[in-house]
Every structure is written in structure tokens, then in C-alpha cells.
PDB file of N, CA, C and O in Angstrom:
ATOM      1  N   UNK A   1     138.145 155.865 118.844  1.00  0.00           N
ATOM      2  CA  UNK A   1     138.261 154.752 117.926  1.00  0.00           C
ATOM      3  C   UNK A   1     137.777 153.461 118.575  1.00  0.00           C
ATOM      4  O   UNK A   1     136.991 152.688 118.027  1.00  0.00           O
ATOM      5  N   UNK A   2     138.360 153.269 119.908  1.00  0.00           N
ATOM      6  CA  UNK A   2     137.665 151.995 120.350  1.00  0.00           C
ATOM      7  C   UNK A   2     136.186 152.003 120.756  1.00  0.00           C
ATOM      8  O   UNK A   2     135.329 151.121 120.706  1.00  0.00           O
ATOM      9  N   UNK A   3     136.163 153.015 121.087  1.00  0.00           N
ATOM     10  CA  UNK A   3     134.569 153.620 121.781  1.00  0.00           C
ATOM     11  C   UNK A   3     133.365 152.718 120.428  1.00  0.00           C
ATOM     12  O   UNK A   3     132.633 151.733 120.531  1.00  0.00           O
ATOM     13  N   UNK A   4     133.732 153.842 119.035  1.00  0.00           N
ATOM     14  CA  UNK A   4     133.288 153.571 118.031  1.00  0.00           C
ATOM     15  C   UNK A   4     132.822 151.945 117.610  1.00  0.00           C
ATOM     16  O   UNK A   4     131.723 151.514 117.261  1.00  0.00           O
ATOM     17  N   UNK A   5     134.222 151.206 117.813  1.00  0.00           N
ATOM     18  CA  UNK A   5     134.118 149.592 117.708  1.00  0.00           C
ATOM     19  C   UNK A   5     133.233 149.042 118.532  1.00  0.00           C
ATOM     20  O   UNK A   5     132.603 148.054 118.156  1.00  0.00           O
ATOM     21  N   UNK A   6     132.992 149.722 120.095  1.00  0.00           N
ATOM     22  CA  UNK A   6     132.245 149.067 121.008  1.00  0.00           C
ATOM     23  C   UNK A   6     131.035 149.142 120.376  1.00  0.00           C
ATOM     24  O   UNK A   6     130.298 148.178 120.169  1.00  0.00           O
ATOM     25  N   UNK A   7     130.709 150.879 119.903  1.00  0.00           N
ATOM     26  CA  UNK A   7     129.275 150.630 119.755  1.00  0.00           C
ATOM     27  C   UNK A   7     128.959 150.205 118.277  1.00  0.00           C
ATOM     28  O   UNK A   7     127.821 149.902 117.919  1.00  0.00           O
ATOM     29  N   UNK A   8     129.892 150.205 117.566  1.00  0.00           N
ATOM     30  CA  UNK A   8     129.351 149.177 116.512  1.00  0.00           C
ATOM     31  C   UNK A   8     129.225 147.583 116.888  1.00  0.00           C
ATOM     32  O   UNK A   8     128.151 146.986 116.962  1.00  0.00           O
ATOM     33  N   UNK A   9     130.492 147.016 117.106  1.00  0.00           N
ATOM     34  CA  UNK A   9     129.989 145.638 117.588  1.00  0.00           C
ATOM     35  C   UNK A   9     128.480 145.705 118.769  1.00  0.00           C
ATOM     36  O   UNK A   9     127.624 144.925 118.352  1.00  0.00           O
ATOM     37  N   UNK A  10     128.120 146.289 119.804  1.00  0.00           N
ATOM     38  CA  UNK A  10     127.272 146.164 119.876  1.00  0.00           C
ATOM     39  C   UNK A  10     125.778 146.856 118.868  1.00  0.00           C
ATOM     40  O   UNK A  10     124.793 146.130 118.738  1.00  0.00           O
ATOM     41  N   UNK A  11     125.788 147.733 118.476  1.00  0.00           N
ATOM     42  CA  UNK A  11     124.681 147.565 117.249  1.00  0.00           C
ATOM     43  C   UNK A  11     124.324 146.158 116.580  1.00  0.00           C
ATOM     44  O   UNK A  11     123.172 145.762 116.402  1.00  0.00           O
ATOM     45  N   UNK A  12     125.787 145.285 116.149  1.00  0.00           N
ATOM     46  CA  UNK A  12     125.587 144.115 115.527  1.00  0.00           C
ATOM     47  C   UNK A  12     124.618 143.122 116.238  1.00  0.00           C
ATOM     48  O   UNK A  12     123.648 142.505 115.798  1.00  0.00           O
ATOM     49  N   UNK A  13     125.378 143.179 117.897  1.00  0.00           N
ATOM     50  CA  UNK A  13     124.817 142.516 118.848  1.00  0.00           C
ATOM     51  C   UNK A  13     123.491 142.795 118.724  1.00  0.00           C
ATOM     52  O   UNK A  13     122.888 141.983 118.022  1.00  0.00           O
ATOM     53  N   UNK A  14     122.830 143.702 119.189  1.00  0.00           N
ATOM     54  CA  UNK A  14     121.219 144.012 119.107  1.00  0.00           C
ATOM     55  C   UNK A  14     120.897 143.824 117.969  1.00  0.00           C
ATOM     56  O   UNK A  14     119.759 143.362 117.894  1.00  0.00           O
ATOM     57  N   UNK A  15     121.411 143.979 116.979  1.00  0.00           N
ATOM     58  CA  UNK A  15     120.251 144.029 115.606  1.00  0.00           C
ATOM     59  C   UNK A  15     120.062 142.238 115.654  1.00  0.00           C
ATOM     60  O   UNK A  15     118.938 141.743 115.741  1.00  0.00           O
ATOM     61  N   UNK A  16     121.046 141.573 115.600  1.00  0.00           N
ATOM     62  CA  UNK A  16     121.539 140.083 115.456  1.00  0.00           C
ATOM     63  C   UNK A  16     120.626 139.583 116.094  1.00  0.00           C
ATOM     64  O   UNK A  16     119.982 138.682 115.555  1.00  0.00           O
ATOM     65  N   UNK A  17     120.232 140.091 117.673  1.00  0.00           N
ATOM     66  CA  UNK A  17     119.072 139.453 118.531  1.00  0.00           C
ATOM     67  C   UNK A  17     117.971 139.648 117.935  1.00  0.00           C
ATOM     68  O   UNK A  17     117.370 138.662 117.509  1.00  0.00           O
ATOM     69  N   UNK A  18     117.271 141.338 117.699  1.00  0.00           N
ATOM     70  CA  UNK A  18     116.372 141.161 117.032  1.00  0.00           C
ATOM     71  C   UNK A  18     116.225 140.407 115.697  1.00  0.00           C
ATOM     72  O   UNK A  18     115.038 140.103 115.582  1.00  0.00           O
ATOM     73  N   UNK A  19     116.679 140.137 115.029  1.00  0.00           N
ATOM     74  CA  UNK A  19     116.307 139.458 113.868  1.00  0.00           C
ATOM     75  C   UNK A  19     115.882 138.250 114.028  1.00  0.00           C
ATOM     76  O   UNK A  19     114.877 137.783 113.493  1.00  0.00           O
ATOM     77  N   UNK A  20     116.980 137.415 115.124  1.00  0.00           N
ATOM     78  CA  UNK A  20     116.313 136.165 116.010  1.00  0.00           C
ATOM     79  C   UNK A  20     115.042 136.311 116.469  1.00  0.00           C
ATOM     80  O   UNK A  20     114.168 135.488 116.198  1.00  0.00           O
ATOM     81  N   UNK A  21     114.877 137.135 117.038  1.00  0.00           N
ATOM     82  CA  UNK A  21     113.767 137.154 117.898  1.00  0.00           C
ATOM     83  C   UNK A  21     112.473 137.279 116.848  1.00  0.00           C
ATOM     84  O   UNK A  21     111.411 136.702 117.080  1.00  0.00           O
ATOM     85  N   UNK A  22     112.690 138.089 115.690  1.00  0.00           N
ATOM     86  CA  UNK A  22     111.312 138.699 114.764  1.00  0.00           C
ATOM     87  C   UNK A  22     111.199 137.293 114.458  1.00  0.00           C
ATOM     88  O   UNK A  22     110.212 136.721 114.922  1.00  0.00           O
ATOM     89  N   UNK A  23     112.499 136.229 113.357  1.00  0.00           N
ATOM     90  CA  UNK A  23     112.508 135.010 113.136  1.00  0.00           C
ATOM     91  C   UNK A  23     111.556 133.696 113.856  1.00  0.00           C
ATOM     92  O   UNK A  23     110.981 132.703 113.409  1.00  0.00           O
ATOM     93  N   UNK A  24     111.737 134.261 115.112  1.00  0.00           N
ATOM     94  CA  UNK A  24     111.334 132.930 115.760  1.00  0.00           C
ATOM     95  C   UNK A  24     109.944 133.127 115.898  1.00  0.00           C
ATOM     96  O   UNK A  24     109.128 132.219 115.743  1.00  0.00           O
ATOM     97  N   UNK A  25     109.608 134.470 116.230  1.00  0.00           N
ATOM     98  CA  UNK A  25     108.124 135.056 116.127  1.00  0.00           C
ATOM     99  C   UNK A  25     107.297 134.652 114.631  1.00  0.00           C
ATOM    100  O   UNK A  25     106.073 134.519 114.632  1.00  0.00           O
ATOM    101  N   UNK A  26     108.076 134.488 113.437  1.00  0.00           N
ATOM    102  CA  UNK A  26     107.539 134.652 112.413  1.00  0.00           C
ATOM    103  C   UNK A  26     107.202 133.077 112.338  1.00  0.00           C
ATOM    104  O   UNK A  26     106.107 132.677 111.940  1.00  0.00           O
ATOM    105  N   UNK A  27     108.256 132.202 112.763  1.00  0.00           N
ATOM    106  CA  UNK A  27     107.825 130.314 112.933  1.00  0.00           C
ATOM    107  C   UNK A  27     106.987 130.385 113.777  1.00  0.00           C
ATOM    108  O   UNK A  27     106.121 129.528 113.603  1.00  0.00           O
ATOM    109  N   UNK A  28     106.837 130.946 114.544  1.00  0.00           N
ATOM    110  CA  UNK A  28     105.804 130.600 115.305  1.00  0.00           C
ATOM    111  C   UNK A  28     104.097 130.549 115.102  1.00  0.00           C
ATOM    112  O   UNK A  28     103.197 129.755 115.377  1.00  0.00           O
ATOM    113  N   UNK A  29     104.201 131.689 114.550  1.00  0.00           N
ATOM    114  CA  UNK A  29     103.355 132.198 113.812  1.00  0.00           C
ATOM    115  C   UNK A  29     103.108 131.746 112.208  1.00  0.00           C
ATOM    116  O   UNK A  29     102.422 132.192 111.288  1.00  0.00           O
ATOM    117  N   UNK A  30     103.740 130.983 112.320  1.00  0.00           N
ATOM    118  CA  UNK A  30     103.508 129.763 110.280  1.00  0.00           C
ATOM    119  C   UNK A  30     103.416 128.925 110.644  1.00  0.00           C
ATOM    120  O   UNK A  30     102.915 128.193 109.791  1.00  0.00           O
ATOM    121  N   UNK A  31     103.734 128.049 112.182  1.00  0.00           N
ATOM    122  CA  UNK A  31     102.879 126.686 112.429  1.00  0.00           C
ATOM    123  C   UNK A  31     101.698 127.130 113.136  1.00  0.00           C
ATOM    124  O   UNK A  31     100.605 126.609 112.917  1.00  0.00           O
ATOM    125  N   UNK A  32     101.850 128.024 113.936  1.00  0.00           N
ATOM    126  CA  UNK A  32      99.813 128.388 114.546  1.00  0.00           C
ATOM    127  C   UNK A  32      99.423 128.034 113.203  1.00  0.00           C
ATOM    128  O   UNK A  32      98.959 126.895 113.153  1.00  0.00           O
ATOM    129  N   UNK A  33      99.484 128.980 111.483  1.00  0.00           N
ATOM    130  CA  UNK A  33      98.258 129.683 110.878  1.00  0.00           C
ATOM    131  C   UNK A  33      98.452 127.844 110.494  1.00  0.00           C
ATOM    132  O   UNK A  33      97.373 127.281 110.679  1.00  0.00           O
ATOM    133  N   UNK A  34      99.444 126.977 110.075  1.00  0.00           N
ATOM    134  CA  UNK A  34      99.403 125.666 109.502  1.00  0.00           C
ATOM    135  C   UNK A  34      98.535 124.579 109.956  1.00  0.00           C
ATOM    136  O   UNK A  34      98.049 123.660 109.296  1.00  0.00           O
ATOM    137  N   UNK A  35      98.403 124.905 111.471  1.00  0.00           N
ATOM    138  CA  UNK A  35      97.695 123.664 112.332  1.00  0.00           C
ATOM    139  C   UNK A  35      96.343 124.330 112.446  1.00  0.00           C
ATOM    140  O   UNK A  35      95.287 123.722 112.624  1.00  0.00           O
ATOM    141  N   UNK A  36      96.485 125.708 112.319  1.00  0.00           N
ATOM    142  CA  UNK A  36      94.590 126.280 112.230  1.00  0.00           C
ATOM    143  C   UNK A  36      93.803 126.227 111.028  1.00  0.00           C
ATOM    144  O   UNK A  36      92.576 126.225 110.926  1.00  0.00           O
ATOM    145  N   UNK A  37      94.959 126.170 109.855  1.00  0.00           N
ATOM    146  CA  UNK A  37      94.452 125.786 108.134  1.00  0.00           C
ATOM    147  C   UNK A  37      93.885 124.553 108.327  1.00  0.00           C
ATOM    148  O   UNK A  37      92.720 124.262 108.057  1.00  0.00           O
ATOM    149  N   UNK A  38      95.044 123.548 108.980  1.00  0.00           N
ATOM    150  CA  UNK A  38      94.650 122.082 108.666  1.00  0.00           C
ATOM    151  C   UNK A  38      93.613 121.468 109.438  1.00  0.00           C
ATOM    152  O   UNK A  38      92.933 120.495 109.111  1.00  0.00           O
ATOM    153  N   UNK A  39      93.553 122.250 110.682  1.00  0.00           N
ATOM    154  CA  UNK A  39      91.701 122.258 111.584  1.00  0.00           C
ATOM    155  C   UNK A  39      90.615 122.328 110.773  1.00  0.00           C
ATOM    156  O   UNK A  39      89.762 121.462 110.578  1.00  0.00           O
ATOM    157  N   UNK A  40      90.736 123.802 110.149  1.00  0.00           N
ATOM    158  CA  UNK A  40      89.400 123.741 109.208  1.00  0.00           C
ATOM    159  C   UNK A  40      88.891 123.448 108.160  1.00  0.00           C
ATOM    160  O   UNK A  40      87.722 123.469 107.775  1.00  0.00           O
ATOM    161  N   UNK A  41      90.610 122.929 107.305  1.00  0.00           N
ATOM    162  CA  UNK A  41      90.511 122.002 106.157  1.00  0.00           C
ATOM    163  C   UNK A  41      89.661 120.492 106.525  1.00  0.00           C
ATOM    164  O   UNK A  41      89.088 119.746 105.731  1.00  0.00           O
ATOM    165  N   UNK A  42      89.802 120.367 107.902  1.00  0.00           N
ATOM    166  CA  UNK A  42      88.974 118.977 108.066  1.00  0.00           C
ATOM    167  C   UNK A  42      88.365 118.776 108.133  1.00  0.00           C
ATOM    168  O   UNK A  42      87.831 117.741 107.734  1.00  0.00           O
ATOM    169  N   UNK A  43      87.677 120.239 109.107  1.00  0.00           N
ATOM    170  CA  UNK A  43      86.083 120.541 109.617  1.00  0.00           C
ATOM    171  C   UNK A  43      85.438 120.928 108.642  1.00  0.00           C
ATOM    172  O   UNK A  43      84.223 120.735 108.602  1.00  0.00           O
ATOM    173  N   UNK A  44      86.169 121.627 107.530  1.00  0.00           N
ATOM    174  CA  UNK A  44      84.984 121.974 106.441  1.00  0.00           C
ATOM    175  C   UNK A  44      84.870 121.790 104.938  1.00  0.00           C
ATOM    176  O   UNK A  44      84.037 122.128 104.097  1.00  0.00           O
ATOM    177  N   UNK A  45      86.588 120.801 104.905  1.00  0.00           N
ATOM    178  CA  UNK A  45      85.977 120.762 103.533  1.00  0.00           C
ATOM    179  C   UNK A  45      86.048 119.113 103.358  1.00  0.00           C
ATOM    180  O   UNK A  45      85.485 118.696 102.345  1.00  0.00           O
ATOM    181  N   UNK A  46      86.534 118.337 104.032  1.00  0.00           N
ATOM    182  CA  UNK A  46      86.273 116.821 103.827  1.00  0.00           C
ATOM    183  C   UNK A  46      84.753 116.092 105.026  1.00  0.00           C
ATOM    184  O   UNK A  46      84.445 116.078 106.217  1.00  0.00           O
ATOM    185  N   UNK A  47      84.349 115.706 103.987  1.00  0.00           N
ATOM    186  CA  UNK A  47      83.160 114.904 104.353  1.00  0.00           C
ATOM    187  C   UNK A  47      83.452 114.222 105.969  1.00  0.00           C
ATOM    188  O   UNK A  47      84.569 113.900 106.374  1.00  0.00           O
ATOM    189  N   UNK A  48      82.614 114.140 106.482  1.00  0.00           N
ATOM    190  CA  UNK A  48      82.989 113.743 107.889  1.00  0.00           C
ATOM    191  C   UNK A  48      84.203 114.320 108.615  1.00  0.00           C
ATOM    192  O   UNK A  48      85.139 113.717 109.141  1.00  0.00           O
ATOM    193  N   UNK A  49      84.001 115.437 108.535  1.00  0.00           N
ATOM    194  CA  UNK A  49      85.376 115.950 109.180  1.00  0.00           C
ATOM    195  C   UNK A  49      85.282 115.631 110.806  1.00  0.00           C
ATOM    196  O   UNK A  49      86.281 115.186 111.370  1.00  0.00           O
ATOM    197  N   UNK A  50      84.237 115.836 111.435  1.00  0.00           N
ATOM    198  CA  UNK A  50      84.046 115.789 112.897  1.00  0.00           C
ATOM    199  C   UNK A  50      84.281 114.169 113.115  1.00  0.00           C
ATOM    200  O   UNK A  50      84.724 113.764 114.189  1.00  0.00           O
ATOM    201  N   UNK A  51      83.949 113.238 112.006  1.00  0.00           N
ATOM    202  CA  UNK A  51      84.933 111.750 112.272  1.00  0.00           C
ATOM    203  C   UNK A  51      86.226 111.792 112.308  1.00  0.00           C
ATOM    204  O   UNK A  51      86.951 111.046 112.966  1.00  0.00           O
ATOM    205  N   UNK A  52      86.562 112.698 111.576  1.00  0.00           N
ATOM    206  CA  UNK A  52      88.271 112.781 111.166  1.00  0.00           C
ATOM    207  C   UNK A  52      88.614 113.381 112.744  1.00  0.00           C
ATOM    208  O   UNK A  52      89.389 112.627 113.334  1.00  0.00           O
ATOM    209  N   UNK A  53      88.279 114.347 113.390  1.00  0.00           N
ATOM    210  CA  UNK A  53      88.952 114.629 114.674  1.00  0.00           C
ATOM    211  C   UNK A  53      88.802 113.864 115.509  1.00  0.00           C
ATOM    212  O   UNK A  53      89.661 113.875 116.390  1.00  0.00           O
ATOM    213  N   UNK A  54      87.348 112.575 115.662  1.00  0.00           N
ATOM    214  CA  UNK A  54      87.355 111.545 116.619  1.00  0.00           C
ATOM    215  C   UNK A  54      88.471 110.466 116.426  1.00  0.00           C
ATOM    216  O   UNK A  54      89.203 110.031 117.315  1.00  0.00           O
ATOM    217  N   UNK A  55      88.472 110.095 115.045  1.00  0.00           N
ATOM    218  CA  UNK A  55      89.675 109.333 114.961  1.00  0.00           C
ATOM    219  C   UNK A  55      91.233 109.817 115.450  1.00  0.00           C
ATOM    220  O   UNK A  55      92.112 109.260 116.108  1.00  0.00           O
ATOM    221  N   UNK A  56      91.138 110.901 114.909  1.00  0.00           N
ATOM    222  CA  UNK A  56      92.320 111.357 115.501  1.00  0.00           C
ATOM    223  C   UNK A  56      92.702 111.203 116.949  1.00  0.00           C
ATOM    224  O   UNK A  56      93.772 110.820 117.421  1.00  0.00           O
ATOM    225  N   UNK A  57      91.539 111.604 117.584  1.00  0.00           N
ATOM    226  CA  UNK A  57      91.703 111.490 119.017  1.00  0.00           C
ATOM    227  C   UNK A  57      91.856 110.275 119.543  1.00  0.00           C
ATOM    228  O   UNK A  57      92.694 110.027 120.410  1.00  0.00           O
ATOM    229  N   UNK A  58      91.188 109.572 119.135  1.00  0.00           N
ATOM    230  CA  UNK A  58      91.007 108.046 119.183  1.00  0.00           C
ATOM    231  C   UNK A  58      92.885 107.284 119.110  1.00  0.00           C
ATOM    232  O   UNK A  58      93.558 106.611 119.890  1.00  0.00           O
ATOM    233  N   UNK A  59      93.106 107.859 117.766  1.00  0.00           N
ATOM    234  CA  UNK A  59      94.540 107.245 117.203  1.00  0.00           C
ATOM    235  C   UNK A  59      95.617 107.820 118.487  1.00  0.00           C
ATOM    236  O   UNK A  59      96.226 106.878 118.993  1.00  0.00           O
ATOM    237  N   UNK A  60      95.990 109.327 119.163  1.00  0.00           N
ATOM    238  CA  UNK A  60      96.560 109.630 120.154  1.00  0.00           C
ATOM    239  C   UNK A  60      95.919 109.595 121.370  1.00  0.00           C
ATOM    240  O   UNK A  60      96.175 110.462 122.205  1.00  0.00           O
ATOM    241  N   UNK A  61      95.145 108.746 121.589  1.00  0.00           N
ATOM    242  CA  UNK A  61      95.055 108.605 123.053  1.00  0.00           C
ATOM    243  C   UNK A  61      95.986 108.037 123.837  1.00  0.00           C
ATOM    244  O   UNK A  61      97.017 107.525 123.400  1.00  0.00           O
ATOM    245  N   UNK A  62      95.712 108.093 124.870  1.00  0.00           N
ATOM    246  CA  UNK A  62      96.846 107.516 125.797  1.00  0.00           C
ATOM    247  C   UNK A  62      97.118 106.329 125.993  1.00  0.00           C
ATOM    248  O   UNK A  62      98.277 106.099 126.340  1.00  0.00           O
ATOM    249  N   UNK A  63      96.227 105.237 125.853  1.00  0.00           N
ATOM    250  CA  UNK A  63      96.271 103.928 125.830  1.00  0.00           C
ATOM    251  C   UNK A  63      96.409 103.429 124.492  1.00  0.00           C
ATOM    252  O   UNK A  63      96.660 102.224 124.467  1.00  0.00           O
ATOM    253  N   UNK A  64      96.311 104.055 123.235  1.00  0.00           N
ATOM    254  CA  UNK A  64      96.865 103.980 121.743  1.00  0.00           C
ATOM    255  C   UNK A  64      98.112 104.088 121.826  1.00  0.00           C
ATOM    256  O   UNK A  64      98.766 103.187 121.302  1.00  0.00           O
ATOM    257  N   UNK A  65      98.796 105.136 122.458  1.00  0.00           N
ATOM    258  CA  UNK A  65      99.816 105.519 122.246  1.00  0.00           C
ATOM    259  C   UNK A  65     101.005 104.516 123.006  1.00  0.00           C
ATOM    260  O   UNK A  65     102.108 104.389 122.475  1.00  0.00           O
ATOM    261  N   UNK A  66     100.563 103.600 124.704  1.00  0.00           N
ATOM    262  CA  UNK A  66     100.788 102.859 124.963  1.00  0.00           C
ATOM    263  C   UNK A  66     101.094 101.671 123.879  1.00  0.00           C
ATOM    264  O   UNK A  66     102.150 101.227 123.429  1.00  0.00           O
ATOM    265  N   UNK A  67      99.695 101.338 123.647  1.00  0.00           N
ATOM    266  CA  UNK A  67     100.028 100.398 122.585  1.00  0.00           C
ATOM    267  C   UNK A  67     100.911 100.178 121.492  1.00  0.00           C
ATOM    268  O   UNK A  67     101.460  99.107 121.237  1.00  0.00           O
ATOM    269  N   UNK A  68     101.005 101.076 120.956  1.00  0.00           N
ATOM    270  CA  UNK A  68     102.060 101.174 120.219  1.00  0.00           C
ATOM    271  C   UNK A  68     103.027 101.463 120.163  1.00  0.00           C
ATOM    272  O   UNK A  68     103.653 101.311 119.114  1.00  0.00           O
ATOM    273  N   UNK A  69     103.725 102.147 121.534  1.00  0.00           N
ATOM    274  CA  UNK A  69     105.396 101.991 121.690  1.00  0.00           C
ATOM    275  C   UNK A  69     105.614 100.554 122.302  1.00  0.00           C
ATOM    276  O   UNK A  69     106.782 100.172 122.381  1.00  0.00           O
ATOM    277  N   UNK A  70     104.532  99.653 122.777  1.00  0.00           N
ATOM    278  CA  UNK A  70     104.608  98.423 123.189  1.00  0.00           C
ATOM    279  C   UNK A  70     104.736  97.703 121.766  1.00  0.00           C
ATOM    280  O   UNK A  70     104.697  96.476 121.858  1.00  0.00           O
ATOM    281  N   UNK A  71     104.816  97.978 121.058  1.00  0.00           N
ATOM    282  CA  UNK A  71     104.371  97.107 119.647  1.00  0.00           C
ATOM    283  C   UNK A  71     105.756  97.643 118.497  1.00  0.00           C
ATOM    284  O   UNK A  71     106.294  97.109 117.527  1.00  0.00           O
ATOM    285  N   UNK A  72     105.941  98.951 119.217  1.00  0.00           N
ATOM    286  CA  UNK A  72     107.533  99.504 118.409  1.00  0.00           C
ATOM    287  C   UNK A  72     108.600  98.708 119.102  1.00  0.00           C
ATOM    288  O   UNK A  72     109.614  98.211 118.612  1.00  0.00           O
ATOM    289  N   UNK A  73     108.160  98.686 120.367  1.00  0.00           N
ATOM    290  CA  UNK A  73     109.474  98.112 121.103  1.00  0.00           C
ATOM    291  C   UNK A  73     109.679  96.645 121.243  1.00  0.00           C
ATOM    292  O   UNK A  73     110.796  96.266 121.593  1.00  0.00           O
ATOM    293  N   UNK A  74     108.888  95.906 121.049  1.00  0.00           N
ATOM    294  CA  UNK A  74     108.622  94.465 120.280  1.00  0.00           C
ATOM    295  C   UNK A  74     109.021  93.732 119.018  1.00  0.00           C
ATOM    296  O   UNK A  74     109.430  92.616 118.696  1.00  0.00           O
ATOM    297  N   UNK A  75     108.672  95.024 118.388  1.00  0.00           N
ATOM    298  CA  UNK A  75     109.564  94.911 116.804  1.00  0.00           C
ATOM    299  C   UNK A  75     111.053  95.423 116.775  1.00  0.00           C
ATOM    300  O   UNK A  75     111.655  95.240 115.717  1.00  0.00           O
ATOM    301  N   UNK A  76     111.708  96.034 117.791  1.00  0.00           N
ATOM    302  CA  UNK A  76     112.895  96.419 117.549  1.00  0.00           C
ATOM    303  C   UNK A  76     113.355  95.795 118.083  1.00  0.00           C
ATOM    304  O   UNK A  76     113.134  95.928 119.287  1.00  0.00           O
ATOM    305  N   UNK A  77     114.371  94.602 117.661  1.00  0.00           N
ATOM    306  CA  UNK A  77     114.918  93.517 118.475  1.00  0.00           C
ATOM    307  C   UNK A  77     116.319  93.616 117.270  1.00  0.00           C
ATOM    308  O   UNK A  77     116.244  92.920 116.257  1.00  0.00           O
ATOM    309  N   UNK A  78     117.197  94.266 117.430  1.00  0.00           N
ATOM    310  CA  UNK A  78     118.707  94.384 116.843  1.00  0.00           C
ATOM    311  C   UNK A  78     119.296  93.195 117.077  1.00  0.00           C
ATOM    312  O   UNK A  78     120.461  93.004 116.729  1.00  0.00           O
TER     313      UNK A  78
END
């Protein structure tokens, strides 16, 4: 009888992980296909798409990005 309980509570245990595990595999795998849709939505179906990724790059660069937590943290004065 207890034997039984062990290996049911653990069945729960393993199945419980896998389902996590398929889960997290399956998000993972719906932001890859989201950020690879929205790559080639840029590259191929809006006009200047290869501007659209310079800007982009442009907008997160490192000295953009400077700039503007210098410019967030300027404006946040509580």
C-alpha cells in the first residue's frame, strides 16, 4: 500500500516535470518562430526593410541606449 503511494506520487512527480519541460520547450519555440516571422515581415514585405533593420540598430546601439537612460533618469525626479 505504501509502496503503491510512492510510486504513484512519484509518476505525478515525473509526468509534472515533463509537462514543464515540453511547456517551456513549446515558449521557446513561439518566440524563436515570432522574432523569425517579424525578421522577414521586414525584410520582405515593407518597403525598405533593410532601412528598417539599420534603424533599428541604430535606435539600440550602445551609445543610444546610453542616451537615453541618461534622459530617463533626468526626467525621473519624484
Amino acid at each position: 500500500m505504501i509502496e503503491e503511494k510512492v510510486v504513484e506520487k512519484t509518476g505525478e512527480i515525473v509526468l509534472g516535470a515533463a509537462i514543464d519541460k515540453l511547456n517551456a520547450y513549446k515558449n521557446k519555440k513561439e518566440w524563436s518562430k515570432l522574432f523569425i516571422d517579424a525578421g522577414e515581415f521586414f525584410l520582405q514585405q515593407v518597403e525598405g526593410g533593410d532601412n528598417i533593420v539599420e534603424d533599428m540598430s541604430n535606435l539600440l546601439s550602445r551609445e543610444n541606449m546610453k542616451e537615453s537612460a541618461k534622459k530617463t533618469d533626468e526626467g525621473s525626479r519624484y
